[in-house]
C-alpha positions as CSV (number, residue, x, y, z in Angstrom):
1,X,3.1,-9.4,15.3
2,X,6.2,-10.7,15.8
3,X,9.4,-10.0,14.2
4,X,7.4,-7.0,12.7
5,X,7.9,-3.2,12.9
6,X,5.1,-0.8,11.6
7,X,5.4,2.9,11.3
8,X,3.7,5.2,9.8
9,X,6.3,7.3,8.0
10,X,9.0,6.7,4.9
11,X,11.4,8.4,7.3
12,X,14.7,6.2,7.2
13,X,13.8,4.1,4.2
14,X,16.6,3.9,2.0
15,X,15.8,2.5,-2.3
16,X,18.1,-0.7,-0.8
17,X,15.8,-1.8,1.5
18,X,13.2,-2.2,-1.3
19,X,13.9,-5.2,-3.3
20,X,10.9,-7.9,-4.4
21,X,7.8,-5.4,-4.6
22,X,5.5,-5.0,-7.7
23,X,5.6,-9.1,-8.2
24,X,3.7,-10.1,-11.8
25,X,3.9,-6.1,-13.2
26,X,4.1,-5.6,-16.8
27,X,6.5,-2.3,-16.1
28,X,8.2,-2.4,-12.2
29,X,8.6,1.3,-10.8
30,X,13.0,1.6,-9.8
31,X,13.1,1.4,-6.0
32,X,14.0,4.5,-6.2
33,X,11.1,5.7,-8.0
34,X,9.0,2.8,-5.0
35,X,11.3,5.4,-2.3
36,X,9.8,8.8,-4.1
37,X,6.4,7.5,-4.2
38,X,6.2,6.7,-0.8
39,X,7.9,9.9,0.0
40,X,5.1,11.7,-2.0
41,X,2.0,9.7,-0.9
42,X,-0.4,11.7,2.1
43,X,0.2,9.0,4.0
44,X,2.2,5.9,3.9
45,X,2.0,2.3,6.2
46,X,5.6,0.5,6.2
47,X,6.1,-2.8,7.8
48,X,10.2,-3.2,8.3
49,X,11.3,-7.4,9.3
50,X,14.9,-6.5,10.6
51,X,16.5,-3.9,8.1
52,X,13.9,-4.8,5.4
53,X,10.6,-3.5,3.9
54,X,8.3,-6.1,3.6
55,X,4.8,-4.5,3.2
56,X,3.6,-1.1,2.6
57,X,0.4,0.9,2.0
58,X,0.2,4.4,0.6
59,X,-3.1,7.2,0.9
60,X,-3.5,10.2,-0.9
61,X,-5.9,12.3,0.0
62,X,-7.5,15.7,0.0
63,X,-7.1,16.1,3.7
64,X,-10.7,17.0,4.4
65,X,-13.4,14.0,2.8
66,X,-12.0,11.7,0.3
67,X,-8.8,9.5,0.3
68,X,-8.1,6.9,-2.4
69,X,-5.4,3.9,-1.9
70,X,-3.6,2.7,-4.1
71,X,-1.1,0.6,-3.3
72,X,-1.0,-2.4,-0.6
73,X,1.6,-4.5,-0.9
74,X,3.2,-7.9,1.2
75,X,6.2,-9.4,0.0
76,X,4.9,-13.1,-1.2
77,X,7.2,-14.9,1.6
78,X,5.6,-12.6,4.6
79,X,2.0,-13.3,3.1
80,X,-0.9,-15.1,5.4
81,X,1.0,-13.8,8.7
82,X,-1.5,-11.0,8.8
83,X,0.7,-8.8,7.6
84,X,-1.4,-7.2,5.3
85,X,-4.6,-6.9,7.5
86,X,-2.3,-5.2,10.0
87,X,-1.1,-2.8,7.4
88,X,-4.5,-1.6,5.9
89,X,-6.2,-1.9,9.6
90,X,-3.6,0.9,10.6
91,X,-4.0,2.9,7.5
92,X,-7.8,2.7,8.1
93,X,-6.9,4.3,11.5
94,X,-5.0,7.1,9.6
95,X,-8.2,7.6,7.4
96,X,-11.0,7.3,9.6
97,X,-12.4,11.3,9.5
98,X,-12.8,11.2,6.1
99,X,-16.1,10.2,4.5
100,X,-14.9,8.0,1.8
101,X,-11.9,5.7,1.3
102,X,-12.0,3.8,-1.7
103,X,-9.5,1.8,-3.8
104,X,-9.7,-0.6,-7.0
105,X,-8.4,-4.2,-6.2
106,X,-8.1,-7.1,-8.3
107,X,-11.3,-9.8,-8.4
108,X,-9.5,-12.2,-5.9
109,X,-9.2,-9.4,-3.1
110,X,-12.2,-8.6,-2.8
111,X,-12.8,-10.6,-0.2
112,X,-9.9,-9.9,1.5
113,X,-11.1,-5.9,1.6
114,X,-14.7,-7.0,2.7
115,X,-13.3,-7.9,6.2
116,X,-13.0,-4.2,6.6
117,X,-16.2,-3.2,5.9
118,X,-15.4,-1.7,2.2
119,X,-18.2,-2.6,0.0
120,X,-17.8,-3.3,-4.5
121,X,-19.1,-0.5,-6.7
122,X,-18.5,-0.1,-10.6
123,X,-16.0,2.3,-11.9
124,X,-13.3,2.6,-14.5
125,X,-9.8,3.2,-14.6
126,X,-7.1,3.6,-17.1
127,X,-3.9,2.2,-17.0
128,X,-1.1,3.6,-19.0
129,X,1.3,0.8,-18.3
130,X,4.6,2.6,-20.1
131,X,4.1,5.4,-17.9
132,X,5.5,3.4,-14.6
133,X,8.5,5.4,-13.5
134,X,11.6,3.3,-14.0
């Protein structure tokens, strides 16, 4: 894609270059607390534009069957560029051994998560929203 830089690594990502992410949550993580979670995640997806983040996807995972993600994110003004197909697409790559990937997604991305071959099931979560590292 052009214009676009994807690695596979939080190497050289600095809390500056992550400004704009979390758009419409009730509790925003710090960027530095967005920098430590990437840090900390299995396996993380970064799309740079120049000196800027602008998408990311993050994997954690036991490392032998089961990964869950559970963050994929596009800043709004690098949306429908296919960005975000890109992103996931390469994360898929990272994950493909395992024998089950899943992640929860809001109603409107479903669709968008189809095109990969990921199917709906029921489950639950909880969501402690004051807990967001700030």
């Amino acid at each position: 894609m052009q214009g676009y830089r994807i690695e596979v690594s939080a190497d050289g990502i600095e809390a500056q270059n992550l400004k704009g992410f979390f758009e419409g949550w009730h509790a925003k993580p710090s960027q530095e607390a967005h920098l430590d979670l990437l840090r900390r995640s299995a396996h993380v997806v970064v799309a740079w534009h120049g000196d800027d983040v602008v998408g990311f996807c993050t994997a954690i995972t036991d490392g032998l069957m089961c990964a869950y993600v559970p963050l994929l994110e596009v800043l709004p003004e690098h949306r429908t560029s296919g960005l975000g197909s890109q992103i996931f697409s390469r994360m898929l790559e990272l994950l493909a051994r395992l024998y089950m990937v899943d992640l929860c997604c809001d109603p409107d991305m479903v669709t968008f998560y189809q095109r990969f071959g990921m199917a709906p099931v029921s489950g639950m979560v909880l969501r402690n929203r004051d807990a967001v590292p700030r």
